[in-house]
N, C-alpha and C positions, 0 to 999 in steps of 0.2 A: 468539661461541658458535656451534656447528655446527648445520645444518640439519637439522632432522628428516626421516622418509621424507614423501613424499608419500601420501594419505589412499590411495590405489589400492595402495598398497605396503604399506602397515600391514594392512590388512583382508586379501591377499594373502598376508599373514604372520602371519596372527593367530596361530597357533600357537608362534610362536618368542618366549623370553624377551627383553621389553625392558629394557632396560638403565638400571642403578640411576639416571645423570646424566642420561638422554633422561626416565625417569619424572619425575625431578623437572624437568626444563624443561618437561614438558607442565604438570606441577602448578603450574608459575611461571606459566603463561602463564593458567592457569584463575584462579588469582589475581589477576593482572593486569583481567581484567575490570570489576572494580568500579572502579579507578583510573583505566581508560577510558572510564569512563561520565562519574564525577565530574568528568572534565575536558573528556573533547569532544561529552556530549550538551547539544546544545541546549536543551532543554528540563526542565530538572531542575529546576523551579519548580512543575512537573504532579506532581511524584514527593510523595509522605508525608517529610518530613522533606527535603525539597531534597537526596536526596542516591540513590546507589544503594541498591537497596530489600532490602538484607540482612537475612537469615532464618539461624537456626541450618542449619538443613535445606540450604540453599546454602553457606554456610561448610561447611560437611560432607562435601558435593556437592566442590565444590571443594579440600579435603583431603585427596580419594579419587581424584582423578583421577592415570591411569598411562600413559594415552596415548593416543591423537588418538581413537579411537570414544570413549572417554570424557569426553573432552576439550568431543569437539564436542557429545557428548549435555547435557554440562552447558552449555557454551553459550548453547543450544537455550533451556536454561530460566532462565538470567540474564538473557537478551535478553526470553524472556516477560515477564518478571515487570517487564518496564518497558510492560507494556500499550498495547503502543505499535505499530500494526498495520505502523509502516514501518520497523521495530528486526528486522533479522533477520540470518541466520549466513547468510556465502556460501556453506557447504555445508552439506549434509543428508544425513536417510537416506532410506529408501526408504517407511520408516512415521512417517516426519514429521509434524506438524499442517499440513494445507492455509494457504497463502498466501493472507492476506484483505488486497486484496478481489478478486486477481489471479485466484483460483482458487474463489472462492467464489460459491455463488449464493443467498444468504440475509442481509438486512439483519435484524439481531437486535436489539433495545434492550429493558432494561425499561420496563414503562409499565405504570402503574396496578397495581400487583401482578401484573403480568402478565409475559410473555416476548413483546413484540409484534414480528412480523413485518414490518416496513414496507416492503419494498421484497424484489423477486425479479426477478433476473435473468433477462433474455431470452433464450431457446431455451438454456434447462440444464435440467437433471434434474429440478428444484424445480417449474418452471412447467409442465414437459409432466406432472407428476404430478397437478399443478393447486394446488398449491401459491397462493396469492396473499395480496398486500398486505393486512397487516388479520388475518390467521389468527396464533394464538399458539403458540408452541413449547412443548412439555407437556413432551415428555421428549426423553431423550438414551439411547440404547440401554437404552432402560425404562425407565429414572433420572430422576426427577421435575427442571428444566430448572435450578431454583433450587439442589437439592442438588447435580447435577452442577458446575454454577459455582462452590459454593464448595468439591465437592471439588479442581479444579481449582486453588484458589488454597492450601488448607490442603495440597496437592503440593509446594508451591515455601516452605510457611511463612509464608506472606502472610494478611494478612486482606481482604474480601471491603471493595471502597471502590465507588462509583460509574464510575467510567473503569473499574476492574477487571472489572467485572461486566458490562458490554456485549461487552467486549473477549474476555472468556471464552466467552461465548455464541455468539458470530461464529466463534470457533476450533472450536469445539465442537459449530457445525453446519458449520461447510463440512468435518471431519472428517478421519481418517489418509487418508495420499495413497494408501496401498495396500490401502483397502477398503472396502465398501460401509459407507452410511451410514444407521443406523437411528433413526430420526426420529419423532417423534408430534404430529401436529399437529392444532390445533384449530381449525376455520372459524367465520363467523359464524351459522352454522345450529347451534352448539356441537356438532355431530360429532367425536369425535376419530377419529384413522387413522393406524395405522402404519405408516410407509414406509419403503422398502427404497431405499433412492438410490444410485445410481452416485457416485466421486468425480467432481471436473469433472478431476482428472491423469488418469482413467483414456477421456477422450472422444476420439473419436480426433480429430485436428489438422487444422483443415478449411484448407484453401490458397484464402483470402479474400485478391482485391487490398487493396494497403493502404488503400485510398479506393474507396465505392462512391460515385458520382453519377448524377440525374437527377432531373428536373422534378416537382415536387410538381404532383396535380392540380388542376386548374384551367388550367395552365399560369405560376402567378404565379410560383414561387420553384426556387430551384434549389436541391437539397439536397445535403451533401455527407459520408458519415457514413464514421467514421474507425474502421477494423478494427481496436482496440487495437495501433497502428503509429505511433506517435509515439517509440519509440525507429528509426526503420528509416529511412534516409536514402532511401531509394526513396519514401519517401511522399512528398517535395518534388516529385518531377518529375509523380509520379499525381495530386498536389493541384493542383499548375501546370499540368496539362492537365486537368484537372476544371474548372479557374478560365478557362478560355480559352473553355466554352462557357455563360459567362455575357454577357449583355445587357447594356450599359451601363443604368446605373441600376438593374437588378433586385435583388429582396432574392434573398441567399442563409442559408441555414440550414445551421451548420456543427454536426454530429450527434456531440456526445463521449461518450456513453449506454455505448461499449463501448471503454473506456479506462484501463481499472485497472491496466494493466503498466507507467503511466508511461514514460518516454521522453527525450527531451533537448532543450537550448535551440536547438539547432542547428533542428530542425527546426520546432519551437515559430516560433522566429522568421521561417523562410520563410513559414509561413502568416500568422501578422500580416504582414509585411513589404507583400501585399497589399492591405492596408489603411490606410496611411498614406504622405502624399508630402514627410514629415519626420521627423527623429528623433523620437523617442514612447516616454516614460516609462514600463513595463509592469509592473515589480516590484522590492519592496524588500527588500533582502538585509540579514542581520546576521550575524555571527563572534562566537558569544557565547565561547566558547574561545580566542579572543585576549583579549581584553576579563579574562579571569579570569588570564590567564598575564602580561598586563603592564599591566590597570588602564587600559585607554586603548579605549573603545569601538569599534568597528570595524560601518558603515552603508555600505551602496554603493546607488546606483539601476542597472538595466539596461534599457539601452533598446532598441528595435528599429529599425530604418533601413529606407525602401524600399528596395524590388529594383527594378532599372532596366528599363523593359519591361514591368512586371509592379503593375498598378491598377488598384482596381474599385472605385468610389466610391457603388456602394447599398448599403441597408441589410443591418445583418448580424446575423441570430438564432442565439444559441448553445443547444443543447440540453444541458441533463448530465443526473444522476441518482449514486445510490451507487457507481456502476462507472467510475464518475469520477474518477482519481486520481493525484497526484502530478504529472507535465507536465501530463495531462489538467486539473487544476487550477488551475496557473499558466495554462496558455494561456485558459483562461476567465475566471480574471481580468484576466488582461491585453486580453483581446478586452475586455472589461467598461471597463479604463482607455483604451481606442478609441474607446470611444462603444458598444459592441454591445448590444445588449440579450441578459441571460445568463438564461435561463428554465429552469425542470423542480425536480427534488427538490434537498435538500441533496447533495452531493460527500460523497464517503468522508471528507476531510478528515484526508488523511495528514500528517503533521508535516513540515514544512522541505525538504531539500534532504539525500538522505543521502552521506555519505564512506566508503570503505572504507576501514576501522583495521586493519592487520594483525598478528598477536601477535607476537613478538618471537622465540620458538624456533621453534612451528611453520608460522608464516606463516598459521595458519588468518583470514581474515578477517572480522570483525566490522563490518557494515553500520549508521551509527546515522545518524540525523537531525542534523547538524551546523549547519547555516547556520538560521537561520530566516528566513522567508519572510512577503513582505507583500504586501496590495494598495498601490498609490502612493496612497494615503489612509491608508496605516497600518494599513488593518483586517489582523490577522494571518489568511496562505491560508485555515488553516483553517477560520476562524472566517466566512468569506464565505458569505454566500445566494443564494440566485438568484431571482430571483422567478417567483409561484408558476405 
């Protein structure tokens, strides 16, 4: 079957009639969705009924689609509606819902009939507003916080479940990437206040090395906090000289508090690699998509190996929090399967290990949570705490 234009081409051309066999290969491929979920998400045990989370209103959605802006708009909201904050489309538009927890500066959950706040990202829009931990989310561009939620979900023909509704909340405040965000929030003085927030896409791009280090005072520890750079293969040589003006025997404090962009095993593993002078068990993988396709379960361990040269055998304090996520995750459990002690809030607790699925006419690719992920005790990523 032939290739569609690319998204730059289409939107370039929006005016020009597409063509009856391109409409229906885009309408194939929106269809296709649901078939790709049922087969290579990991996690379809989290879902209402084990299975893609099908709404008249999406069936509909996906009946009407005519080509790639439509295509990817629906998407957009098959991948929502699996409430799943590491479920996303490899492309977008420009009024997109913000990236959580990549782009976000507001940890949302209900609690107690409330919309609580638990957690605010450091040096974003939320916190210089004064924004803090503990304050409830009243509303959403005026919109009482509970009604916006379930408008959100009655969008897609969904009903309002628990994982839904946090999931909503987090979308719904880190907000469209291409506009201010109008917010009402209530502190423990019960004040409310309505705030006019910046997106965090609209801040400008600060050119932070990928590893800041130096000596906590006192002089005891050396601290080493990692600029959301853990996908950046540069962070191995900036961590590997961060690691050379450590003291034999001194504790280090490895800082993942700003790490929500995730990252790779590659560089994951030069930083443990530091830390151990043998092979070391750090995480457990499953293929639950093989396992469905041929009935024959599929488990692997991965381990880390020292780097030659390169040992430091004190103690090692891992910092996280909500902006903690995906490598950031694994590599704290695995630092945890080291011996580390892993301290601060719970981690975002993004789901597994994602694949890029690519559709079949237009290539658009769909991002899902494929492998699942463990600590070498079994407890699944997510599900791991740090203590407090």
């Amino acid at each position: 079957m032939r290739r569609l234009l690319p998204l730059f081409a289409v939107f370039s051309l929006a005016t020009a009639p597409v063509a009856a066999q391109e409409a229906a290969d885009y309408r194939a491929d929106a269809l296709a969705i649901e078939a790709l979920v049922n087969s290579h998400y990991a996690y379809l045990d989290r879902l209402p009924g084990g299975a893609f989370p099908d709404s008249a209103v999406l069936r509909a959605e996906a009946g009407s689609v005519t080509d790639r802006a439509s295509l990817l708009r629906y998407a957009e909201r098959a991948v929502a509606a699996l409430a799943d904050h590491h479920a996303i489309t490899g492309s977008s538009f420009g009024d997109s819902w913000a990236l959580v927890p990549s782009y976000s500066d507001l940890w949302v959950e209900p609690a107690d009939g409330y919309w609580r706040i638990l957690a605010v990202r450091q040096n974003s829009p939320a916190e210089a507003a004064g924004v803090r931990a503990g304050d409830d989310l009243i509303a959403v561009d005026g919109v009482a916080t509970g009604v916006a939620v379930a408008d959100f979900w009655t969008g897609l023909g969904l009903e309002v479940t628990p994982d839904r509704a946090g999931y909503a909340a987090r979308v719904l405040a880190a907000g469209r990437r291409d506009r201010m965000r109008d917010l009402t929030v209530r502190g423990d003085d019960g004040v409310e206040r309505r705030l006019s927030l910046p997106s965090v896409y609209a801040l400008p791009r600060s050119e932070r090395a990928p590893v800041e280090a130096g000596v906590a005072p006192g002089g005891g520890t050396l601290v080493i906090r990692f600029n959301d750079s853990l996908g950046d293969t540069a962070t191995i040589a900036a961590f590997d000289e961060a690691m050379a003006r450590a003291r034999p025997g001194q504790m280090v404090t490895l800082d993942l508090r700003d790490t929500p962009s995730g990252g790779n095993t590659v560089v994951a593993r030069a930083i443990m690699g530091w830390f151990v002078d043998e092979p070391r068990a750090y995480q457990i993988h499953s293929l639950p998509a093989e396992a469905r396709e041929t009935g024959i379960p599929r488990q692997w361990i991965e381990q880390v190996s020292p780097r030659p040269g390169r040992r430091h055998d004190g103690p090692v304090v891992v910092r996280v929090g909500r902006w903690t996520g995906s490598m950031g995750e694994g590599l704290a459990v695995g630092m945890d399967a080291l011996g580390a002690l892993v301290v601060g809030e719970p981690m975002a607790g993004l789901l597994g290990a994602i694949y890029d699925h690519r559709l079949p006419n237009s290539g658009l690719v769909i991002k899902l949570p494929t492998e699942r992920l463990y600590a070498v005790d079994g407890t699944p990523r997510e599900a791991f705490r740090p203590a407090p």
